[in-house]
N, C-alpha and C positions, 0 to 999 in steps of 0.2 A: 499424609505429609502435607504441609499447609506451608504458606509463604507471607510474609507481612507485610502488608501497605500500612499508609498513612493518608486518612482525609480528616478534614475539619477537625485537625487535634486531638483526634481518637485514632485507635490501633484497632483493623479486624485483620481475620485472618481471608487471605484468600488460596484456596483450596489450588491442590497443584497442577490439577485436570486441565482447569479455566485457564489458568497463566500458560501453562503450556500449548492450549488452542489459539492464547492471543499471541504468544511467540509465531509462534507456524504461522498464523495469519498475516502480521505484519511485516515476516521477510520470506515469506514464500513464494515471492517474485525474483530474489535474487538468487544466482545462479553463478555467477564470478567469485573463484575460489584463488583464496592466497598462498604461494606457493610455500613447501616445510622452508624450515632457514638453518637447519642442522648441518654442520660445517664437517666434510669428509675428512677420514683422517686416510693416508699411506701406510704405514707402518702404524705397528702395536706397539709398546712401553709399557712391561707391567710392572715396572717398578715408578710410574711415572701417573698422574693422574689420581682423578677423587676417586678413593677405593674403601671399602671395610677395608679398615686395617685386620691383618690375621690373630690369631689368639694370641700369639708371642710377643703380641705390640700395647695387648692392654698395659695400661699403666699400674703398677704395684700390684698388691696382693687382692685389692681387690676390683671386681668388677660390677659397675652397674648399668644398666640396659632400660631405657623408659620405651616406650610404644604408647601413641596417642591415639586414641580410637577418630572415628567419623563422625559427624553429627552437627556440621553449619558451628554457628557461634558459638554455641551449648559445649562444644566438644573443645574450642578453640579458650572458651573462657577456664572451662574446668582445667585444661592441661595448663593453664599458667598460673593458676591456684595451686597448680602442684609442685610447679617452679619455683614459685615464694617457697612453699616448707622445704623444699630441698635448699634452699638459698639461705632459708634459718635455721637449717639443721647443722650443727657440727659434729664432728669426731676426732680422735685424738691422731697423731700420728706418730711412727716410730721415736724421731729425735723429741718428743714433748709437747711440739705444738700442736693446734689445731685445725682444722680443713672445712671447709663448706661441703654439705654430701653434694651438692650441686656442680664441685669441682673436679669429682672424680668421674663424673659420667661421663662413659668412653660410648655410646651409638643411641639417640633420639629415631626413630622407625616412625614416621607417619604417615595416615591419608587422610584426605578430605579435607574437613574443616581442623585438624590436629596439625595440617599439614601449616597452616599459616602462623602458630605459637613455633612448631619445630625449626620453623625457616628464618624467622624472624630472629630467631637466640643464633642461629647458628650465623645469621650475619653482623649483628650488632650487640649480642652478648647484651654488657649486665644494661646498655639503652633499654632490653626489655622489660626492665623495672620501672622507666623512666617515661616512655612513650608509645608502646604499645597498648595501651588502654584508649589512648588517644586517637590512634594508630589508626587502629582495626576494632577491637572491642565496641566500641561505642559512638562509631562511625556511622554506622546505617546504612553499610555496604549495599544491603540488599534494595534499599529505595533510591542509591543512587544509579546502580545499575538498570533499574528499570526506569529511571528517568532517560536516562542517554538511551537507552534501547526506543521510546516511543520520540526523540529528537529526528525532526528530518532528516539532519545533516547526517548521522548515524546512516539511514535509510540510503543517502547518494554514497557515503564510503563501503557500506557494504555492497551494493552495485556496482561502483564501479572498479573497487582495490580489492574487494576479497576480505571487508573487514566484518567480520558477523560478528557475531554473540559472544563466541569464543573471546577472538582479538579483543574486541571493545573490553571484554573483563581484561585479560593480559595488557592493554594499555592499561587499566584503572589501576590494579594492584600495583603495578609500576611507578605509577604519580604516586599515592597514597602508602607505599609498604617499601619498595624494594630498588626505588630508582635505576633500574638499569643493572642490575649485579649479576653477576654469572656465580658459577660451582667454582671458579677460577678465583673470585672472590672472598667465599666461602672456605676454601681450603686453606687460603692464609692463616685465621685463625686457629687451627691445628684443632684437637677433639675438644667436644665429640662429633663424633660424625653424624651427619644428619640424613639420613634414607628415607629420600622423601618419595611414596609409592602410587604408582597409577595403575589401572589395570588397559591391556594389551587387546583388542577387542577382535583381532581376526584367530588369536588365540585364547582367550579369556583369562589367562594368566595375568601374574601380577609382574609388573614392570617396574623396577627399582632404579630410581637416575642415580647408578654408580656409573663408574669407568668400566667395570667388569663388564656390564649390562650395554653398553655403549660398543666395548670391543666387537661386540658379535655383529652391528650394522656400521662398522668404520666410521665411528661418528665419533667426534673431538667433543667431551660434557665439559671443559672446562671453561668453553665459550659460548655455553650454552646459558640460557636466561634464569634466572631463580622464576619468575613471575607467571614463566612458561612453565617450570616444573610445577607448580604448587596450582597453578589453574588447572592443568590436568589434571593432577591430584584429588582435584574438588569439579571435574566439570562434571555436571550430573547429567546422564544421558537423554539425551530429545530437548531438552532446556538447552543446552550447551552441546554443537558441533564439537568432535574430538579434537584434541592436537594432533599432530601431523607430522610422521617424522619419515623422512625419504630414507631408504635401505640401500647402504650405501659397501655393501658387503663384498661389490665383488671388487673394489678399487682396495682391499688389503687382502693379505693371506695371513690368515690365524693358524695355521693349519700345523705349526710346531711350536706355538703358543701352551704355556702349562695348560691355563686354564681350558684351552679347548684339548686338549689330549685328557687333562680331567674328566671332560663330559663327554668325550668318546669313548672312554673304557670303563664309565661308569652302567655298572648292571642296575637297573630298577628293579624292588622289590616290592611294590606295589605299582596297580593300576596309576593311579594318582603319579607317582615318580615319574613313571614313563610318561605319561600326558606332560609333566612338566621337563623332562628332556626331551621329550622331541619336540614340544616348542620351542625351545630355546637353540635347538639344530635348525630349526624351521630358518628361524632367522638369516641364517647362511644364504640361504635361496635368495636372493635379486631378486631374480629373473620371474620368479612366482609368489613374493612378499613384497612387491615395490615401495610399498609403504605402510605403514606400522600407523594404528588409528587409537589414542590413548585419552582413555576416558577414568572417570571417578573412582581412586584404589579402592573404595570401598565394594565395589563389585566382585572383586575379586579376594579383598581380606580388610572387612570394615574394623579390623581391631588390631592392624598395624602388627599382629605378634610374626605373624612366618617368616620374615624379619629374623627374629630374637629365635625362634626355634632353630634354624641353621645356625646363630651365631653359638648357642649352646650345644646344639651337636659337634661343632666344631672344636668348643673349647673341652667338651668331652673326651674328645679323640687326644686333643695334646694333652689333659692331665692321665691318659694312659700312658703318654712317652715322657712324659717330668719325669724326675727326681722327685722323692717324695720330700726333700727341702726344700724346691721351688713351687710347690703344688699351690695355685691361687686357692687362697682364705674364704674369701667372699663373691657368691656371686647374685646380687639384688639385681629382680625383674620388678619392673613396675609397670603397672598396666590403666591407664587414665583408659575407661571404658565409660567413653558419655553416652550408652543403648538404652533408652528408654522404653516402659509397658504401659503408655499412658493406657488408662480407662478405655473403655471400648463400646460404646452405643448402642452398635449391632445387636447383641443380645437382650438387649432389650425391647425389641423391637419381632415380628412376626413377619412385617414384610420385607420383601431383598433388600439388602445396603445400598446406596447410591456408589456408582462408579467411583470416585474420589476414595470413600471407604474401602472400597473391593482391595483398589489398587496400593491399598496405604496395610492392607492386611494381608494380600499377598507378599508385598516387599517385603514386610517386618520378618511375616513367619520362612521369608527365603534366610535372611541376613539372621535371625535368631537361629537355624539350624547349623549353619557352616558356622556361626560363634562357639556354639558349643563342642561341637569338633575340633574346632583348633585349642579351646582351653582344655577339653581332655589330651590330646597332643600333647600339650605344652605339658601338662599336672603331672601325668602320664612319665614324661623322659624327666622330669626336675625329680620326682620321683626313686628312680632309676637313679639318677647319677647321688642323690642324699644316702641311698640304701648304699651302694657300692663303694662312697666314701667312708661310711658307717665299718663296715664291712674291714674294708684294709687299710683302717684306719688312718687315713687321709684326712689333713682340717678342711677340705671344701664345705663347705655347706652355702646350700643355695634356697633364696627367699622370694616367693613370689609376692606380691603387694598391690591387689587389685584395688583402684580407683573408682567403683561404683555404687548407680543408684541403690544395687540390691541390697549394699550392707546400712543405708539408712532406716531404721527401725523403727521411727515415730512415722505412723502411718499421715499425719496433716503432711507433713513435710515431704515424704515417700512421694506422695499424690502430687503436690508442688513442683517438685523437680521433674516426675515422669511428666508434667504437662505441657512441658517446655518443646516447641515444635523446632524444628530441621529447618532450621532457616539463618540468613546471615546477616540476621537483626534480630536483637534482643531489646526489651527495653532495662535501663540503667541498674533498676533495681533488680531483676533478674539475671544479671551479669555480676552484681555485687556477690549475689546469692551463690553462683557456680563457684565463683572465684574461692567463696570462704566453704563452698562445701567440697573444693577440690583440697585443702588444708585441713580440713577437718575429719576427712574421709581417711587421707594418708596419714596423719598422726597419729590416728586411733587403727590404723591396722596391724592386726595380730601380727603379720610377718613382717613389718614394717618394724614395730617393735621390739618383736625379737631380734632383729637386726641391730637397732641399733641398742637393747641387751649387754649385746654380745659384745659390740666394737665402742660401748659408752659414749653414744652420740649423747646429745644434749641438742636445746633448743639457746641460740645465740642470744646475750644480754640484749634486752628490749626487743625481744620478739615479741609479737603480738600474739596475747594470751587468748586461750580457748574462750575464757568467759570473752572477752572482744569479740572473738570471731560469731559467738554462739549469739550474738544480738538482734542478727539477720535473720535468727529463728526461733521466734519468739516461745516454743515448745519445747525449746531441747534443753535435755534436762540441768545442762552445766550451768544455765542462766541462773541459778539459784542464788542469793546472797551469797553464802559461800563460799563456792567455786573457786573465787580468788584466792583466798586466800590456802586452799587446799592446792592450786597449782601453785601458787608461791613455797610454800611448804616442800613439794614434788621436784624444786626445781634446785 
C-alpha cells in the first residue's frame, strides 16, 4: 500500500511504512486528547430517528441495494461511475411511464473510501453529478492533508486542543465536502438510506451509524456530524487516531425496547453470531465500555455487503409472511468492489521482501480471505431464496451485479486498473479511467442485464454511448469503427 506525494511536478509513490514513521514522529510529543462530542440521549424512539427502514417500507415491487467496497479514491471514483449508469438507466413503471434505476434505490452500505461517494448523494443528491468531481475526486485530498499535517500551527492545536490527525481530517472534509451536516440533515431527504460503516475496535465488529446502532450507547445520530461518520469510516489505523465515541448507556433504559428484547432472545447459531451479539450486549456495559474507539470499516467488512446480507435475510423472512400477491418482484444487489491484485515483485526475487511489501501482502491476503467469505454468504442465501421462489412459485427473483476488476478481460487494461494504489489522490486521468470503468463494468454485467431483461430498462436518450466510454481504453474491443452504429441499432 503506497501513498502519493507530489514534488517538482512529478508524482512518486511514497511507501506507507515511511509516511507512517513520519506521522509518529512529528506528533509523538503530543499528548492532549479531545474529548467524544456524542450528545446523550434519555429515552429511546424507535419510531423516531435515522434507521434501515424494515422490509415493509421498501418502495414498490421492487428493491435495490448498492454496497461500495474500500479502497481511497479508486473506490470513491468507481462507485460514482456507477451512479451515472444507474442515473442513465431507465425502466418502465406500472401507470406507462418511466423511472431512473437510480430512483428506486432504497440502502447505499459503505466503507472507507465508498464512504465519501455514499455520503455525498445521500446529502445533496443529483449536486453529485454537478460538483463532486470537483469536490473530492480531483481535489488532492491526500496532499492536502499532509500539508496541514507538517504546518506548525497544526503542531500547537494538536498540543494544546486535542486536534490530531483524526480532527485535522474531520475539519477538512468539513470545509471541502460536507459543511457542518449531521444524519439530522441527511434524513430530510428521505431514501435511500445511506449506512455508512466503521469498524468498533475494543470489539472488532462492524459499527453501522444508524439510530438502531446509537440506541445501545444512548447517543442522539441525528446531531451527529456526517464528516465524523465518513472519517471514521476511512481512518486507516496508526495513520489516523480512532473517533471516539463516549458510552453513554447507562443514562437510558433499552431494556423493554423491541430491538433489545430482539437481541436478548436471539439464540446464535454459529460462533461468528454469538461474537456479533455479545458485542453488541457488550455495549450496555458503561461501566466497562467507557468508550467505543472506531476506526476504518474496512477492517471489519472492506466490501460494505453484511450490510445487504441482513437486509435480505430480513426481506426473506417477510416474503415468508406476504400474500403471494404482494410478494416483491425484484430484488438488485450491486456490489462496486474497487479490490485490487496488482503485480507482485516478491516472486521474483530470492531474497526477503522489504517491510512495506511484507505488510502490503499480509493485509491484502487478510482482506482477500474475509471477501470471499462474505460473497460466498451472500451467493450462498440469494441462492436459497431464487431456488425457493422457483419452487412455490413466487415472482422474486433476486440479481446480484458485481462491480469488479475481475470481470475485466483485456489483460493491458486488467494490469492498469489493478495498479491503481490505495490512496486519496489519483491523478485526472486515472479517475477518468474508474469513473468509465465503473459504467462500463455495470452495463455489461450478466445480472445486471438480466435485470433489466426482465423489467425492460433501457439506456436514457443521450446517454453516453459505450463506443464514448470505450475511448479511455484504447484496447477494448467496442472502440471498433463500428460499435456505433451496432449500439444505435441496440437501442
Amino acid at each position: 500500500m503506497h501513498y502519493l506525494n507530489k514534488a517538482g511536478g512529478t508524482t512518486r509513490l511514497v511507501p506507507l511504512p515511511c509516511l507512517l514513521l513520519a506521522l509518529a514522529i512529528a506528533l509523538s510529543g503530543c499528548a492532549t486528547t479531545r474529548p467524544p462530542s456524542n450528545k446523550a440521549i434519555s429515552r429511546i424512539d424507535e419510531s423516531a430517528g435515522y434507521r434501515i427502514p424494515g422490509g415493509e417500507s421498501e418502495r414498490g415491487e421492487d428493491v435495490l441495494l448498492l454496497a461500495f467496497s474500500g479502497g481511497g479514491t479508486r473506490a470513491a471514483a468507481l462507485s460514482y461511475g456507477v451512479m451515472q449508469e444507474l442515473r442513465d438507466t431507465l425502466i418502465p413503471t406500472s401507470n406507462g411511464s418511466t423511472i431512473r434505476l437510480l430512483d428506486e434505490v432504497d440502502i447505499i452500505s459503505s466503507v472507507s473510501g465508498g464512504s465519501f461517494t455514499a455520503a455525498y448523494y445521500g446529502l445533496y443528491r443529483e449536486r453529485l453529478f454537478e460538483d463532486y468531481e470537483q469536490d473530492f475526486l480531483r481535489q488532492g485530498v491526500q496532499q492536502a492533508l499532509i500539508t496541514q499535517l507538517f504546518n506548525p500551527m497544526h503542531w500547537i492545536r494538536s498540543g494544546f486542543s486535542g486536534f490530531n490527525r483524526t480532527e485535522m481530517a474531520v475539519d477538512y472534509y468539513n470545509r471541502i465536502l460536507f459543511n457542518g451536516a449531521t444524519f439530522n440533515d441527511m434524513a430530510k431527504n428521505g431514501p435511500p438510506f445511506i449506512a455508512i460503516n466503521a469498524t468498533e475496535l475494543g470489539s472488532g465488529l462492524r459499527f453501522t451509524f444508524t439510530q438502531t446502532q446509537f440506541d445501545l450507547i444512548c447517543t442522539d445520530l441525528g446531531s451527529y456530524p456526517i464528516a465524523r461518520a465518513v472519517t471514521a469510516s476511512s481512518a486507516v489505523p496508526v495513520a489516523f487516531p480512532p473517533i471516539v465515541l463516549t458510552n453513554h448507556a447507562a443514562q437510558c433504559d433499552m431494556s423493554a425496547t423491541e430491538e433489545w428484547q430482539t437481541l436478548a432472545q436471539l439464540v446464535p447459531e454459529t460462533a461468528v453470531q454469538d461474537r456479533l451479539v455479545e458485542g453488541l450486549k457488550s455495549y450496555r456495559d458503561a461501566g466497562r465500555r467507557k468508550y467505543l474507539h472506531l476506526v476504518d470499516g474496512g477492517v471489519a467488512d472492506n466490501l460494505g455487503l453484511r450490510v445487504m446480507i441482513d437486509r435480505v435475510e430480513a426481506l426473506d423472512q417477510l416474503q415468508l409472511q406476504a400474500p403471494r400477491n404482494t410478494s416483491i418482484r425484484n430484488i438488485l444487489i450491486i456490489l462496486v468492489n474497487a479490490e485490487v491484485n496488482p503485480e507482485r515483485l516478491i516472486d521474483r526475487s530470492p531474497g526477503p521482501p522489504s517491510i512495506a511489501a511484507t505488510m502490503d501482502a499480509v493485509t491484502s491476503a487478510q482482506f482477500e480471505s474475509y471477501n470471499r467469505e462474505t460473497l460466498d454468504k451472500l451467493r450462498h442465501l440469494l441462492g436459497h431464496i431464487n431456488q425457493r421462489s422457483k419452487d412455490e412459485g413466487l415472482p422474486t427473483r433476486v440479481y446480484f451485479a458485481q462491480v469488479s476488476f475481475e470481470h475485466v478481460k483485456i489483460r493491458e487494461i486488467n494490469k492498469l486498473l489493478n495498479a491503481l494504489p490505495t490512496t486519496l489522490e489519483l491523478d485526472d486521468i486515472d479517475v477518468d479511467r474508474l469513473i468509465v470503468a465503473g459504467r462500463l463494468l455495470l452495463r455489461n454485467e450478466p445480472d445486471f442485464q438480466a435485470f433489466k431483461q426482465r423489467n425492460k430498462g433501457r439506456l436514457a436518450p443521450g446517454a453516453i454511448t459505450e463506443h464514448a466510454l470505450c475511448q479511455y481504453f484504447e484496447n477494448h474491443p467496442s472502440c471498433a469503427p463500428h460499435a456505433p452504429e451496432q449500439e444505435a441499432a441496440e437501442d
